[in-house]
C-alpha positions as CSV (number, residue, x, y, z in Angstrom):
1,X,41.4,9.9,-22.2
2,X,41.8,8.7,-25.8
3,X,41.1,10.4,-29.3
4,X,38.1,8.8,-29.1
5,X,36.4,9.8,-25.7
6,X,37.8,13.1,-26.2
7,X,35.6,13.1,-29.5
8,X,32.2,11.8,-28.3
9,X,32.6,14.6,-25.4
10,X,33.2,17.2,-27.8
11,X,30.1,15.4,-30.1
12,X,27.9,15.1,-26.8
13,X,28.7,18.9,-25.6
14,X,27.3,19.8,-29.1
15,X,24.1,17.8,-28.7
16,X,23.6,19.4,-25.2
17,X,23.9,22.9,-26.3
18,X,21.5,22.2,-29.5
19,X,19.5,20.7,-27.2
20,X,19.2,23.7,-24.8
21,X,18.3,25.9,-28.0
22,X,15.8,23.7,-29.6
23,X,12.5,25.0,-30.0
24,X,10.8,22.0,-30.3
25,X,10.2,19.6,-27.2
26,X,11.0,16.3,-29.7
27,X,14.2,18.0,-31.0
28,X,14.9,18.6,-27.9
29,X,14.6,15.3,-26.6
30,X,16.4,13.6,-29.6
31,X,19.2,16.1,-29.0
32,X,19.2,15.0,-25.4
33,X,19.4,11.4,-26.6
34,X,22.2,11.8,-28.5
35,X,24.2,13.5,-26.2
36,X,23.3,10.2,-23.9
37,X,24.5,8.1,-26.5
38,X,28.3,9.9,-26.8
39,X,28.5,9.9,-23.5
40,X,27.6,6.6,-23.0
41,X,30.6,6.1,-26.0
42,X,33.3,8.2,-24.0
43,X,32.5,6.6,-20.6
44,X,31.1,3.3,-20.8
45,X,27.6,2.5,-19.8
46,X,26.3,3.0,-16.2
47,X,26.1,-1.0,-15.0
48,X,22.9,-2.1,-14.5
49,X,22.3,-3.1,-10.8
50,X,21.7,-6.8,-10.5
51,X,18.2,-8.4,-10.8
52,X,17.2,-8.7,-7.1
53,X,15.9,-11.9,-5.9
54,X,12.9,-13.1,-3.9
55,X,14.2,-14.6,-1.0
56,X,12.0,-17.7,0.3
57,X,10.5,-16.6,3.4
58,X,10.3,-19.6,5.9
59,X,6.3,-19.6,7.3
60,X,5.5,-19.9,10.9
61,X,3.6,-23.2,11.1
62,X,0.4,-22.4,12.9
63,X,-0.3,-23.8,16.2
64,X,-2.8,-26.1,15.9
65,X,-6.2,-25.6,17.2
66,X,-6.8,-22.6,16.3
């Protein structure tokens, strides 16, 4: 890894361990945030999955008569 990674790891273990002793559920979740964020930084963003799309579904012709 580079300087870089190695430093938003570092930054992102920091935000996990505040975020362990917060006290307070939104510090807690902004610290949680963060420590998304740097790691997002040191690894890349997960990919998001393609958008799936509706096939066209042939209809069965009804017999007639019925």
């Amino acid at each position: 890894m580079d300087q870089d990674s190695d430093y938003y790891l570092q930054r992102a273990e920091v935000e996990l361990t505040a975020a362990r002793s917060a006290r307070h559920p939104a510090a807690m979740r902004a610290h949680y945030f963060l420590a998304g964020f740097y790691l997002d930084k040191a690894h890349g963003p997960v990919g998001t999955p393609a958008p799936r799309t509706r096939r066209a579904v042939r209809r069965r012709e009804e017999p007639e008569g019925l």
